[in-house]
C-alpha positions, -999 to +999 in steps of 0.1 A: -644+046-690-615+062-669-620+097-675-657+112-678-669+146-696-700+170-688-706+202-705-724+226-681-731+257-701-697+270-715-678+250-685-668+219-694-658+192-667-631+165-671-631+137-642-606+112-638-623+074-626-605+052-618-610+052-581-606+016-575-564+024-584-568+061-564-569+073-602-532+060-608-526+078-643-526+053-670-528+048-706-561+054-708-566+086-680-539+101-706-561+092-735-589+105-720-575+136-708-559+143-738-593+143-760-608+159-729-583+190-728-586+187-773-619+196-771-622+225-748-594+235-766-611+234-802-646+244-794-652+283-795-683+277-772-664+261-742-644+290-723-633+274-694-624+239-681-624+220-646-604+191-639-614+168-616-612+135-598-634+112-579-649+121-542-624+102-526-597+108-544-576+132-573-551+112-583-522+094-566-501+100-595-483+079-621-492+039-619-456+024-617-469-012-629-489+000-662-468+033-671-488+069-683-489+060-717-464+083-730-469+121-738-496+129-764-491+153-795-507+188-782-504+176-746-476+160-737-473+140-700-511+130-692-519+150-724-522+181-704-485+189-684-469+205-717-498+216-732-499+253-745-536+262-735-554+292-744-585+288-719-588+288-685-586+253-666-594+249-627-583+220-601-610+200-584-591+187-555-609+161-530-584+138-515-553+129-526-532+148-555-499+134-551-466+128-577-482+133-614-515+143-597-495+170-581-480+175-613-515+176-627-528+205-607-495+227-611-506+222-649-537+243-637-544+276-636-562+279-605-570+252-573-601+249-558-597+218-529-620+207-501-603+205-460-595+165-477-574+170-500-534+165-493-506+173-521-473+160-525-445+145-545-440+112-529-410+105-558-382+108-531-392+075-518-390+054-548-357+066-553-370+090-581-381+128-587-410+144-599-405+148-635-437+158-651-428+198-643-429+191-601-396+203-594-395+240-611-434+248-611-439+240-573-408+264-567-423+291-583-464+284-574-455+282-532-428+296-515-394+279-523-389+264-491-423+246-487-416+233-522-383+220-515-400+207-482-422+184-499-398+174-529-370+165-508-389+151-480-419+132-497-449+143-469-478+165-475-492+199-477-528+200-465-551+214-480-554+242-452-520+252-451-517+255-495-546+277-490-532+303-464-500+299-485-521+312-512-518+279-537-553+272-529-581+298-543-612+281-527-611+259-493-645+241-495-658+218-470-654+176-481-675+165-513-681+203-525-645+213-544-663+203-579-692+224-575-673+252-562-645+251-589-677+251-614-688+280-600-657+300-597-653+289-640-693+302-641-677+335-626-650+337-653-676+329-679-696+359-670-666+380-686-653+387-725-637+353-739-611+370-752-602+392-726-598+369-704-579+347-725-557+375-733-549+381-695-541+344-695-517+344-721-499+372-707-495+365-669-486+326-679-458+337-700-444+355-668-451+322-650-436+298-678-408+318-692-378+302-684-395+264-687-381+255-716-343+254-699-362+240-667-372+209-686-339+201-701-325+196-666-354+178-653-350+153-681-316+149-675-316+146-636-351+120-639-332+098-664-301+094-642-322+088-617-336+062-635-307+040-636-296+040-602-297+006-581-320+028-555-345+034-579-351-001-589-350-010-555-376+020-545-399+001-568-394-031-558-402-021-524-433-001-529-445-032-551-434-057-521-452-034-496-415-031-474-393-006-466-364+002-486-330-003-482-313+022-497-275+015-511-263+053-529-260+040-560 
């Protein structure tokens, strides 16, 4: 089992385990997220989700060797970046949340991260660029220079400067994000279903509205990146464990 499920009153919790890879996203964390994020979707008694990885680690994104899996039907990327959601989700964020797992949490509605955790798009250095939504949602969730910071030179925010740049909700101390991101969804629970999924809808349709054009040029720019020399050769060298060597073309 890579990704795991608990219901905790009208909360329920998705955690990605495959700790062993730094939960690399694979075909089956996609699966798994995908009948995770189906389910709190469909069931009128869930009204708020967490997502989550392991106490070492969120994910370090995509796993170059196996692939994502694809996009799923309702979810697309991970089954979760293009979904249109209705209820509230929440970022659990120990450790590491880097490329798709970056991706992953701007697919979230609100962060909650321990003094651990590090975000970051990594991309640059294989030659590539965040394509999962990175690009245009970190613009517009920090302030456009610290996003073009991390896209364009691959290192990371910690997790004390995204909270006093206001990406973060809750700083919690190491080990405690999960329980503190299931008690901020507790405190959204307290409230009218409806209402709150109302407010949702509205203030991500501010947040979202121009997405549609902002994914067309994401395409476009990751599949030209794609077949570049430097992008194979960014591969090969995170694979061979050396630096690369870089050739503009």
């Amino acid at each position: 089992m890579t990704v795991g499920v608990e219901r905790i009153d009208r909360v329920l919790v998705v955690s990605m385990q495959r700790e062993a890879k730094r939960n690399a996203i694979d075909a089956t964390i996609t699966a798994g997220v995908d009948a995770a994020m189906n389910a709190l979707e469909d069931d009128p008694d869930l009204w708020c989700g967490v997502l989550t990885g392991t106490p070492t680690v969120f994910s370090a994104g995509a796993d170059l060797g196996s692939g994502t899996g694809g996009p799923t039907e309702r979810g697309g990327e991970v089954g979760l970046v293009r979904r249109r959601r209705t209820k509230p989700l929440i970022a659990a964020v120990e450790g590491y949340a880097v490329g798709g797992g970056m991706e992953l949490v701007l697919a979230c509605d609100l962060v909650v991260a321990s003094t651990t955790a590090r975000f970051g798009f990594p991309e640059v250095e294989r030659g590539l660029m965040p394509d999962y939504g990175g690009t245009f949602r970190s613009v517009r969730m920090l302030p456009p220079n610290v996003a073009r910071e991390l896209l364009l030179t691959g290192e990371f925010l910690e997790a004390a400067r995204a909270e006093r740049l206001g990406f973060v909700n809750l700083l919690t101390e190491p080990g405690e994000a999960r329980a503190a991101a299931v008690a901020l969804a507790a405190r959204i629970c307290a409230n009218a279903p409806r209402a709150v999924q109302a407010a949702l809808a509205s203030a991500n349709e501010v947040v979202a509205a121009a997405e549609e054009e902002s994914w067309a040029t994401s395409d476009r720019l990751h599949q030209q990146l794609v077949e570049t020399d430097d992008s194979r050769e960014g591969i090969n060298a995170f694979f061979e464990r050396r630096p690369p060597e870089w050739r503009n073309r």
